[in-house]
Rosetta silent file (secondary structure, phi, psi, omega in degrees, C-alpha in Angstrom):
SEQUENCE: XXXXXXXXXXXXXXXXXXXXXXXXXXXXXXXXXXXXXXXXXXXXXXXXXXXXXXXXXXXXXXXXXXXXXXXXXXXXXXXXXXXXXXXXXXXXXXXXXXXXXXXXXXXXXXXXXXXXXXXXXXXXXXXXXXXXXXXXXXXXXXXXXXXXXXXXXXXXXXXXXXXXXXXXXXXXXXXXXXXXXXXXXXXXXXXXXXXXXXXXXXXXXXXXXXXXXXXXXXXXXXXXXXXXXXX
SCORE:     score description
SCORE:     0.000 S_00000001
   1 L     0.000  -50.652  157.157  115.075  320.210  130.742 S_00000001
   2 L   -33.225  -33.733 -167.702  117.935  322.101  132.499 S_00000001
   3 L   -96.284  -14.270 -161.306  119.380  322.803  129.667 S_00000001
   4 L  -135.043   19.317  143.203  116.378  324.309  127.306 S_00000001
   5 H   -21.129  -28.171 -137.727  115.036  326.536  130.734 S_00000001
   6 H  -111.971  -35.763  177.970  115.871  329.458  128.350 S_00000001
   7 H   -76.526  -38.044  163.397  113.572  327.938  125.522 S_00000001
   8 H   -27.493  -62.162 -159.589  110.700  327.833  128.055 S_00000001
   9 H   -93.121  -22.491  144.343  110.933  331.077  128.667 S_00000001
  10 H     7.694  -86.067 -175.359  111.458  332.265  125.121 S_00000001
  11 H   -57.520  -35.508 -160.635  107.933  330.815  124.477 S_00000001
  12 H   -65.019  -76.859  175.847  106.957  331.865  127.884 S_00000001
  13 H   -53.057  -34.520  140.194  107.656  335.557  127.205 S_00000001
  14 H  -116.832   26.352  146.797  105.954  335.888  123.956 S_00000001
  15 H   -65.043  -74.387  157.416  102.845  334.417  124.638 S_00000001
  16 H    -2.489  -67.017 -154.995  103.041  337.180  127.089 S_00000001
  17 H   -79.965  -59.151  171.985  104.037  339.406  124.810 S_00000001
  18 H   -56.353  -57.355 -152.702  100.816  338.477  122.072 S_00000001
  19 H  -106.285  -28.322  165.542   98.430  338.431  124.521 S_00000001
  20 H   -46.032  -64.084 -163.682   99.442  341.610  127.338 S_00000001
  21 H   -44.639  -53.188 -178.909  100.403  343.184  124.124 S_00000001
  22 L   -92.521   -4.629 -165.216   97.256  343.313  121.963 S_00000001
  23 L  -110.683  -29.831 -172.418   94.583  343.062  125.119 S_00000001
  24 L   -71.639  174.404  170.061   96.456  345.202  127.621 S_00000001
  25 L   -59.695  128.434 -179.638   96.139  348.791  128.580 S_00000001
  26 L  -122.046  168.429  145.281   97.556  351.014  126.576 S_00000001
  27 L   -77.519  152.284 -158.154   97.709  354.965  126.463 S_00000001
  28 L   -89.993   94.507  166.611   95.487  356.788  124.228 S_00000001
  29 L   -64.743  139.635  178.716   98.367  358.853  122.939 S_00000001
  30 L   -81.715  136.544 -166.338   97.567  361.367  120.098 S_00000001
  31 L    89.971  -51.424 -173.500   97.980  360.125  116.452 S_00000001
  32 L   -98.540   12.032  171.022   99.183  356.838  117.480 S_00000001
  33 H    17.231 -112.597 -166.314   96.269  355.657  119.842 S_00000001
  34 H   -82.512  -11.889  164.942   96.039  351.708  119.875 S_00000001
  35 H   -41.504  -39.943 -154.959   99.238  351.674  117.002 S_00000001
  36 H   -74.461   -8.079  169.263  101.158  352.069  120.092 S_00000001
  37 H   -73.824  -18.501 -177.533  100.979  348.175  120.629 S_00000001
  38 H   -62.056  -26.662 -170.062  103.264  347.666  117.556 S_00000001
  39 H   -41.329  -43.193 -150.495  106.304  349.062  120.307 S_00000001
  40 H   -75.765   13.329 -169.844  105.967  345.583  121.264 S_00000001
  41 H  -152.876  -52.716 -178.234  106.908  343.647  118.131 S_00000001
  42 H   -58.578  -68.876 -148.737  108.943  346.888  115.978 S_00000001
  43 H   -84.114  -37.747  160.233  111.235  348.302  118.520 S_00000001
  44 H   -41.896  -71.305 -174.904  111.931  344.937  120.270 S_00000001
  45 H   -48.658  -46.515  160.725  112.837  343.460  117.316 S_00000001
  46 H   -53.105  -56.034  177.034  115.314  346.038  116.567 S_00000001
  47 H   -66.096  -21.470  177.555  116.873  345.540  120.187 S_00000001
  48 H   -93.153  -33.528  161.671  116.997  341.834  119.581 S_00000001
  49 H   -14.196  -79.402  157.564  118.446  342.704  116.301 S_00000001
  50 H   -37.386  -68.324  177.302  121.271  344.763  117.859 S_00000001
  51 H   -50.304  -48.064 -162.317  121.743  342.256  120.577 S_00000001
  52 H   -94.482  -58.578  162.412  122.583  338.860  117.755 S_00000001
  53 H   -17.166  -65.204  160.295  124.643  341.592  115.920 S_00000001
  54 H   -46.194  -51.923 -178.809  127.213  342.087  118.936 S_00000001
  55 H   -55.655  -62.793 -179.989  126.899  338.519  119.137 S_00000001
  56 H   -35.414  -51.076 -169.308  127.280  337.588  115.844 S_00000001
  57 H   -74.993  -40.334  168.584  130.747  340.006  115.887 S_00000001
  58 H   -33.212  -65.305  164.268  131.776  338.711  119.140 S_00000001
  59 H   -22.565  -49.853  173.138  131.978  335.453  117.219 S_00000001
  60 H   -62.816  -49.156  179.853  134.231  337.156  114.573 S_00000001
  61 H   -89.012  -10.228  165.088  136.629  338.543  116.577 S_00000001
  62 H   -87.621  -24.126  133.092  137.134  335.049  118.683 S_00000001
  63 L   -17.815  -45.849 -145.284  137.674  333.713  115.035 S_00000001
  64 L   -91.288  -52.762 -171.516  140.130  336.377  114.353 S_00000001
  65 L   -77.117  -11.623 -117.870  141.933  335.449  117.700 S_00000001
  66 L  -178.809  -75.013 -151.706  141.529  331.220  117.618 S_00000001
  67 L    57.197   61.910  168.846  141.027  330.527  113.656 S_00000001
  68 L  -105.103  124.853  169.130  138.564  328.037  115.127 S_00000001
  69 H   -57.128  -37.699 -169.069  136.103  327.665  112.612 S_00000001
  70 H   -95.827   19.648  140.324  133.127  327.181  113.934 S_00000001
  71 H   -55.205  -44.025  170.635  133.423  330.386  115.776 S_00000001
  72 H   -45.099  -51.185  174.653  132.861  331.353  111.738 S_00000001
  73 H   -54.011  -32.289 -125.273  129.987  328.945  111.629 S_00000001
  74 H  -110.638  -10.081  148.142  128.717  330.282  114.676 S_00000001
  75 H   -31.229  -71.590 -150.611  128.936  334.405  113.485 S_00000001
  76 H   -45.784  -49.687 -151.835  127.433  333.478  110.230 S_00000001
  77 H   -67.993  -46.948 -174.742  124.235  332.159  111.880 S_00000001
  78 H   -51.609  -62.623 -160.190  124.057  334.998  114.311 S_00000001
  79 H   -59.845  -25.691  179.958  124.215  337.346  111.813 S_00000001
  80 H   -92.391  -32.981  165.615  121.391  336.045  109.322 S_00000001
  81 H   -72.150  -21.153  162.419  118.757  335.613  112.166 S_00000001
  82 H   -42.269  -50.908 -173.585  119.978  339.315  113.181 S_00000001
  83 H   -99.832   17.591  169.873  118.883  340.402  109.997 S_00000001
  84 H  -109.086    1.741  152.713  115.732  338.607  109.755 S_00000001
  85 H   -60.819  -64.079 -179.595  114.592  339.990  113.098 S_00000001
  86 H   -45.496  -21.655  169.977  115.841  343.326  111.341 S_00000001
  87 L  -111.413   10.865  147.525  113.955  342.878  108.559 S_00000001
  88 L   -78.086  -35.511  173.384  110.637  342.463  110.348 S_00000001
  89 L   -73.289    3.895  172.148  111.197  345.105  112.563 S_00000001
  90 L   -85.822  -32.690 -178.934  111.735  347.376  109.246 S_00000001
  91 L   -95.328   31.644  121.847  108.328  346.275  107.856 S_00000001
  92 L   -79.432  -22.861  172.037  106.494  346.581  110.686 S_00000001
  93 H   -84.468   -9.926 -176.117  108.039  350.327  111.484 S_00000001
  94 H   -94.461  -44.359  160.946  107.263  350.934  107.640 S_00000001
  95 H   -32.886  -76.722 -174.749  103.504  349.621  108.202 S_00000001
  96 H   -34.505  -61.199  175.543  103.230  351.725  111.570 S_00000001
  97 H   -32.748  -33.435 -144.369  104.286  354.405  109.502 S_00000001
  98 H  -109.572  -74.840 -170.220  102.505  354.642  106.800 S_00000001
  99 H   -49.380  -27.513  178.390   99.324  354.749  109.128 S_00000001
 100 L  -103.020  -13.097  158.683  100.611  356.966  111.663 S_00000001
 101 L  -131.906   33.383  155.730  102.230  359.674  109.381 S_00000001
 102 L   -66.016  149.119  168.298   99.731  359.537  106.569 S_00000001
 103 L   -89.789  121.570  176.915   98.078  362.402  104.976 S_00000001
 104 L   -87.138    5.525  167.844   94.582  361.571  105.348 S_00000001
 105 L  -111.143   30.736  104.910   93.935  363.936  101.942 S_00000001
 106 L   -81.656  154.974  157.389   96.623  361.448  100.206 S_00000001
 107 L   -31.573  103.216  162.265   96.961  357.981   99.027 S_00000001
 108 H   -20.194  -42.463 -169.961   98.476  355.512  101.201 S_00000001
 109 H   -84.292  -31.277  154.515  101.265  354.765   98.621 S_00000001
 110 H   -70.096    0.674  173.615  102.314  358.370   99.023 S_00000001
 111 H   -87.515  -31.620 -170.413  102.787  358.170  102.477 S_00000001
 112 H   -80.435  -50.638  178.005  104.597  354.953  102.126 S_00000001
 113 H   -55.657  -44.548 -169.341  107.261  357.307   99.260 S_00000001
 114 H   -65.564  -58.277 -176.086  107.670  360.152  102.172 S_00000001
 115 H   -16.360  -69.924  149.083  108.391  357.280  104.501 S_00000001
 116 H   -10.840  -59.815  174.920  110.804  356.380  102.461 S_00000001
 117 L  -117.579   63.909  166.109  113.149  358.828  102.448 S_00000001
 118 L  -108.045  141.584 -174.494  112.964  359.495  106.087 S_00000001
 119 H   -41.228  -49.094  165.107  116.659  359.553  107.311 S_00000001
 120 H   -31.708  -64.119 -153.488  115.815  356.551  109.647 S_00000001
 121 H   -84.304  -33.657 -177.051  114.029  353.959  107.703 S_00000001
 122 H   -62.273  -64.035  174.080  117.442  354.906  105.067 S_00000001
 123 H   -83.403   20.581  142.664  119.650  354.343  107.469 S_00000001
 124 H   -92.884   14.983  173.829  118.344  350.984  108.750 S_00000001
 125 H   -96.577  -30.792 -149.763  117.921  350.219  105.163 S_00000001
 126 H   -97.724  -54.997 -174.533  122.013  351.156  104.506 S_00000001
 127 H   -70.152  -28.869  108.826  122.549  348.780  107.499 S_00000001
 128 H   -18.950  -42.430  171.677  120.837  345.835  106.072 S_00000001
 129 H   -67.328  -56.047 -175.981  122.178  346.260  102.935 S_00000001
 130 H   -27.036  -59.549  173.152  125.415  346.138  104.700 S_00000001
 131 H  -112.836   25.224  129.820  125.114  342.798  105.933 S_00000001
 132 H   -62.844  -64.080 -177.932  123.568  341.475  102.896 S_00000001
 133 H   -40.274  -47.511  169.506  126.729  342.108  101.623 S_00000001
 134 H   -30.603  -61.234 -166.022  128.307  340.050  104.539 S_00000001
 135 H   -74.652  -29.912  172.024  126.300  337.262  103.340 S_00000001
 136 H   -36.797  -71.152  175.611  126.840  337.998   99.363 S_00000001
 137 H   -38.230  -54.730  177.885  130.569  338.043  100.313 S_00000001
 138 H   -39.691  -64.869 -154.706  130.370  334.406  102.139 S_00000001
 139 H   -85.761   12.638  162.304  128.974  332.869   99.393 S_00000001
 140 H  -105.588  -11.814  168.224  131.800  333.989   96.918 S_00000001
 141 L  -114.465  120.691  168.470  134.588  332.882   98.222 S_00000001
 142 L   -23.914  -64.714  152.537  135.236  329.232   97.927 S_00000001
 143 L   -44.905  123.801 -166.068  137.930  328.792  100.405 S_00000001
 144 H   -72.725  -36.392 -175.203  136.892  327.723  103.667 S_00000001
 145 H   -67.515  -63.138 -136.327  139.955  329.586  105.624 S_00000001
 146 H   -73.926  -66.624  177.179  140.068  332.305  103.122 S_00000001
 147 H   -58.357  -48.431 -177.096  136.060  333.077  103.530 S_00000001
 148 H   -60.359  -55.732  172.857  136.205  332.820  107.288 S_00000001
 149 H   -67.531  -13.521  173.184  138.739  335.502  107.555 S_00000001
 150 H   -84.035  -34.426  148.877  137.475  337.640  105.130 S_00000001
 151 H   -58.105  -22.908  178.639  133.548  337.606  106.766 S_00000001
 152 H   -60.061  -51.293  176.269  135.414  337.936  110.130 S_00000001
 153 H  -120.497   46.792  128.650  136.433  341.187  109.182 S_00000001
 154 H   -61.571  -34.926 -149.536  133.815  342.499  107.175 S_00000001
 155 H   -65.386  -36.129 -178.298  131.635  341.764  109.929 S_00000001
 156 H   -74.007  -31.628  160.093  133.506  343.848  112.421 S_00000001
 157 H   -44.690  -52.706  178.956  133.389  346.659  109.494 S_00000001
 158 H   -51.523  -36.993  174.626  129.523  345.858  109.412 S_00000001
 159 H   -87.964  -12.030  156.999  129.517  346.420  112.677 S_00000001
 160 H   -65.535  -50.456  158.567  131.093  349.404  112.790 S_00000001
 161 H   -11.944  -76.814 -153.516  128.233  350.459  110.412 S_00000001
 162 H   -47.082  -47.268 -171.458  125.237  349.652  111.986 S_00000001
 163 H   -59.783  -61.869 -163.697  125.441  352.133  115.050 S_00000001
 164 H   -64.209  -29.277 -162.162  126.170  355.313  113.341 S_00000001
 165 H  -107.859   42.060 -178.102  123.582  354.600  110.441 S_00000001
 166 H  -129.035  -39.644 -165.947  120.924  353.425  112.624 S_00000001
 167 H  -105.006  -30.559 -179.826  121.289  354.914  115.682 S_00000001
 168 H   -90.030  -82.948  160.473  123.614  358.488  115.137 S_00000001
 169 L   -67.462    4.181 -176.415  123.017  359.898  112.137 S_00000001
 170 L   -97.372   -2.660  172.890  119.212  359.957  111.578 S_00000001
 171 L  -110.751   22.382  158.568  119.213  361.779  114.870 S_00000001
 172 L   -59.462  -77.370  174.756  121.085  364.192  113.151 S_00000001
 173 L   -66.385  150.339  161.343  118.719  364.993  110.253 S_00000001
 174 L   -57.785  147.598 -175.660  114.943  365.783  110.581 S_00000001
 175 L  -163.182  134.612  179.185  112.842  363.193  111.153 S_00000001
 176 L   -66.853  -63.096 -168.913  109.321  362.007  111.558 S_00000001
 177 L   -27.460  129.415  157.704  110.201  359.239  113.468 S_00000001
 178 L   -55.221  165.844 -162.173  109.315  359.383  117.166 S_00000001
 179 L    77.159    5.960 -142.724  112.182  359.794  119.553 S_00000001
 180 L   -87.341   -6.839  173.878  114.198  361.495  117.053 S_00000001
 181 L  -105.369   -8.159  173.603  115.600  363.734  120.380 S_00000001
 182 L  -169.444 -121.409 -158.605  116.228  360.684  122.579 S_00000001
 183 L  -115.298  118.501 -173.758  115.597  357.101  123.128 S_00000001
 184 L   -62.678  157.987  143.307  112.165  356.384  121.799 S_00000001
 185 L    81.015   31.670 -179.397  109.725  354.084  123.911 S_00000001
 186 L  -156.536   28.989 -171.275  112.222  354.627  127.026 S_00000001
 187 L  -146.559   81.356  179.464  110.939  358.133  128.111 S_00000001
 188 H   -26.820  -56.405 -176.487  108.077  357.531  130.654 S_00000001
 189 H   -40.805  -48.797 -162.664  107.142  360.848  130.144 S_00000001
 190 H  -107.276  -20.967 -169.364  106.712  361.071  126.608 S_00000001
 191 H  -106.891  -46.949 -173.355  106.677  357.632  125.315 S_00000001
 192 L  -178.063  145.800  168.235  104.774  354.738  127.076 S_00000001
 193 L   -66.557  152.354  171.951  103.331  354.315  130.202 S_00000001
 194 L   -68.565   22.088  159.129  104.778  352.043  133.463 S_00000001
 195 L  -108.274  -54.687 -145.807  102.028  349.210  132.334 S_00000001
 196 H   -83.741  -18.136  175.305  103.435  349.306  129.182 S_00000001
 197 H   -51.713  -35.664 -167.698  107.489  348.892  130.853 S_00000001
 198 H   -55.242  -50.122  178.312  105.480  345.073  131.814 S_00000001
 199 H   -52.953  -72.774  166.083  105.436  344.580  128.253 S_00000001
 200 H    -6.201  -90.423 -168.012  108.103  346.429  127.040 S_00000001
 201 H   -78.855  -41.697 -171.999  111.251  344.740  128.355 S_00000001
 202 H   -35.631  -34.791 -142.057  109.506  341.178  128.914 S_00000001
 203 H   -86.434  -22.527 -162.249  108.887  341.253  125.021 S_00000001
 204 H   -88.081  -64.550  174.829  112.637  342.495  124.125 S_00000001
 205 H   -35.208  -38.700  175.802  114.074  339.475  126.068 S_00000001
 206 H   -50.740  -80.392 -172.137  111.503  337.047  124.013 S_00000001
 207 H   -10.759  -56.470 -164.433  112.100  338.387  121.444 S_00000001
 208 H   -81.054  -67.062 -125.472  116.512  338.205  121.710 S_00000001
 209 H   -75.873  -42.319  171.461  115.726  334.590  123.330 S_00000001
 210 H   -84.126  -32.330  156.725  114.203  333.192  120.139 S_00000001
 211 H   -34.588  -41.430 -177.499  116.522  334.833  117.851 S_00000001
 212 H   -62.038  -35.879 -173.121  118.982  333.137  119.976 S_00000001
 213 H   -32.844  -81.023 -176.682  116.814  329.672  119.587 S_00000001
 214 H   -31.052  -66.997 -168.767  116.761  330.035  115.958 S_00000001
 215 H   -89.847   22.280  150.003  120.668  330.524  115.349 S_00000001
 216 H   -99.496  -11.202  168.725  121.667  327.747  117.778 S_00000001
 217 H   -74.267  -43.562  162.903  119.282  325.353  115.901 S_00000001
 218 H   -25.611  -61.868 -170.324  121.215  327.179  112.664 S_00000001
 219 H  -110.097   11.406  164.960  124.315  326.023  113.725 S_00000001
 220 H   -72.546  -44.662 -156.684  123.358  322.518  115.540 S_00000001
 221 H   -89.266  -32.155 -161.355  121.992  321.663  111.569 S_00000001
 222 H   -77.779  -52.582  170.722  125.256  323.209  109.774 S_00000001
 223 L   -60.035  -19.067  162.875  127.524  320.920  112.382 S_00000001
 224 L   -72.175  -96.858 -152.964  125.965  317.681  111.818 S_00000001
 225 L    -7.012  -62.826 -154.473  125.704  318.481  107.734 S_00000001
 226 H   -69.160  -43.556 -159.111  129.854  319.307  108.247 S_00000001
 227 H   -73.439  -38.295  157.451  130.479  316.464  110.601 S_00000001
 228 H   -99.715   17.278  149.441  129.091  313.958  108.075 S_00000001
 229 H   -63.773  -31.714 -172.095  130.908  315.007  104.954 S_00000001
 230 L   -74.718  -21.880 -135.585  134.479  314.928  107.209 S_00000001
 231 L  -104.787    0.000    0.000  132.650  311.130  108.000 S_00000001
């Protein structure tokens, strides 16, 4: 029980998160009125994203330094629950979107093409892609040494990526996307209310905690699998 405290609160923290989140107060901001509960499941997920990304490299470069393997093992893992936080938090910001910058005298599926090429959702689409490749790469090269050093440092490449095309240049370009002058959802003023801060950070810690869950379960299941083949 000492040891899975962390799993508790996981669970703990997005119960929380589900039920503050859809039942609590929120402000009735204009255009996005009660939409504004999605902060709690889009932009979190992105921040837990970010967070098993770092990890995930962190991993790479104590590879790079060690040639311990299962530092490789323990990247890899990071990095694919990274992007499958990342790719809920794209289709839930592409949902919000679509509802919250629609033309009400167009079709929903045209709202969803302007979406589309807003500088944002492309470059967290470029940054995904990115580390698809990561995994694409993994699974072509055969050699176990050979692959581990070569995913160490794409990954650190990948990771070079991610900030500028997620976070830098789309605040460059015009952009629908809220926030597009500072840090959305973290500007009291402008953003979310101090009932919604309860939510807010509670739900980015869930959030990062089960990502973490996930890719230590990831890599509990890859090291048995490994341990009896060597057997």
């Amino acid at each position: 029980m000492r040891n899975n405290w962390w799993k508790i609160w996981s669970a703990v923290l997005l119960v929380y998160t589900f039920v503050a989140g859809l039942l609590g107060p929120v402000p009735a901001l204009p255009l996005l009125q009660e939409t504004i509960r999605n902060l709690y499941f889009h932009v979190c997920m992105w921040f837990a994203m970010m967070i098993l990304f770092t990890v995930s490299v962190v991993y790479s470069i104590r590879y790079l330094r060690t040639l311990d393997l299962k530092y490789d093992i323990y990247a890899r893992h990071f990095a694919v629950t990274a992007i499958v936080m990342g790719l809920l938090g794209y289709t839930t910001g592409a949902i919000w979107a679509a509802y919250t910058w629609a033309d009400p005298n167009k079709p929903l599926i045209n709202s969803f093409s302007t979406i589309a090429r807003d500088p944002k959702l492309i470059g967290a689409a470029i940054a995904l892609l990115v580390y698809f490749a990561y995994l694409i790469l993994r699974d072509a090269v055969t050699d176990i040494d050979k692959r581990a050093r070569i995913s160490a440092v794409y990954n650190i490449f990948a990771y070079a990526i991610l900030f500028p095309a997620i976070w830098i240049l789309p605040r460059i370009l015009p952009s629908l996307h809220p926030g597009n002058d500072g840090n959305p959802a973290l500007d009291v003023k402008n953003d979310i209310s101090a009932s919604m801060r309860l939510v807010f950070y509670p739900a980015i810690i869930g959030w990062t905690l089960l990502g973490v869950w996930i890719a230590t379960l990831k890599i509990r299941i890859q090291l048995l699998a490994d341990k009896k083949m060597m057997s």
